[in-house]
N, C-alpha and C positions, 0 to 999 in steps of 0.2 A: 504494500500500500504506500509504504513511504516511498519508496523509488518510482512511484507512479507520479505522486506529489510534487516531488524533486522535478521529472524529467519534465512535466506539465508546465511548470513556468509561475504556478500555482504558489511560488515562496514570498513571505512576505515580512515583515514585521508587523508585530499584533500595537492593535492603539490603545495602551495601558501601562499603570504604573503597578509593581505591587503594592499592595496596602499590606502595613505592617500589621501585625498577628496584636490586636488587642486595642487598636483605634477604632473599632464598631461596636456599636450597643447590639448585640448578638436579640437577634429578632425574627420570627416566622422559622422556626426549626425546622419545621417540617417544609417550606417553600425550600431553603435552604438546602435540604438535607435532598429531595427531588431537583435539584439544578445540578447539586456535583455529580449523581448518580445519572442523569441525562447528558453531561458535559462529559463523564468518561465513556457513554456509550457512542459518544457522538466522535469521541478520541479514538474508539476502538474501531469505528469503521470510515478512519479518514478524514475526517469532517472538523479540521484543525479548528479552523478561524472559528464553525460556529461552536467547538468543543471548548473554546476558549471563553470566548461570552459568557458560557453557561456556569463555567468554574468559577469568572469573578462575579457573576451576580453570584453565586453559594457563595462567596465571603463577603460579599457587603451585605448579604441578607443576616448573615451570623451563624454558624457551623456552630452546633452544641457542642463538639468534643475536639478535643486536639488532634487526633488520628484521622477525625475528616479535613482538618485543616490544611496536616499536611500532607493528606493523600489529594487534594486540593491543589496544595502548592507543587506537590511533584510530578502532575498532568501536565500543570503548565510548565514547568520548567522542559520536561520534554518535548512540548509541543516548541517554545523558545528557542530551542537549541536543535530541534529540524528546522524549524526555518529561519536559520542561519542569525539567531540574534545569540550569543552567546552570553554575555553582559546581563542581558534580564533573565537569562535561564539561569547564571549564580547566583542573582538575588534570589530567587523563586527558593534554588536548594539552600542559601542563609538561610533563609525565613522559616523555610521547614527544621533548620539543623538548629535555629535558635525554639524554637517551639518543642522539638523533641530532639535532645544530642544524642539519642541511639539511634535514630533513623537512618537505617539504612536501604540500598534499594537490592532486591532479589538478585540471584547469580544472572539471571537473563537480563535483566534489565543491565545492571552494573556492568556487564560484558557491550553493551551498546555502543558502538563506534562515536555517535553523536554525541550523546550525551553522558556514558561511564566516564571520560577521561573528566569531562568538566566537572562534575558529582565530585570523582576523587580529587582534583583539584581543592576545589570546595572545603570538601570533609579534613583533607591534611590541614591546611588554614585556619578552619575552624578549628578543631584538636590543639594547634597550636598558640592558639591564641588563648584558651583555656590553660595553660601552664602558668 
């Protein structure tokens, strides 16, 4: 799907900033909680730009739990970093590594040409900045 993406012409940069983890009065949980779960399906079959919409309405609506936040935050950093914005895809993984410092992403994922290098980037940085 992604290399269809790619060859399409279809790359873009997304029009957003992240919002940092705890500047929204967390509200409609349940709109919420149906936008990130709509924003990953819409991730999983290609549908960047509108999979991306959908993640940040779920964080200005307010995500009850930290695990949605940063499973929230790590759509988009992936989606960031396929289409070739690299700089907002490390804020995306900050934002999730300041919300949960164990977060890590699965062997497959981690293994991603795109976006593992930038992740581990990331995580060493943060790690050391925690010394």
């Amino acid at each position: 799907m992604l290399s269809s993406l790619l060859v399409s012409g279809c790359v873009g940069s997304l029009p957003y900033e992240p919002v940092p983890f705890g500047t929204r009065a967390p509200t409609h949980f349940l709109d919420a909680a149906a936008a990130l779960n709509t924003g990953v399906v819409l991730y999983e079959s290609g549908r960047y730009d509108t999979s991306a919409v959908e993640l940040n309405r779920a964080l200005d609506l307010g995500l009850r739990t930290s695990a949605e936040i940063v499973r929230a935050r790590k759509y988009l950093a992936f989606i960031l970093c396929s289409t070739g914005n690299p700089t907002k895809c490390r804020s995306e993984f900050r934002e999730a590594l300041r919300i949960d410092p164990n977060f890590e992403l699965d062997k497959a994922e981690g293994g991603h040409p795109m976006w593992g290098p930038v992740f581990i980037e990331v995580r060493k940085a943060f790690a050391a900045r925690k010394r």
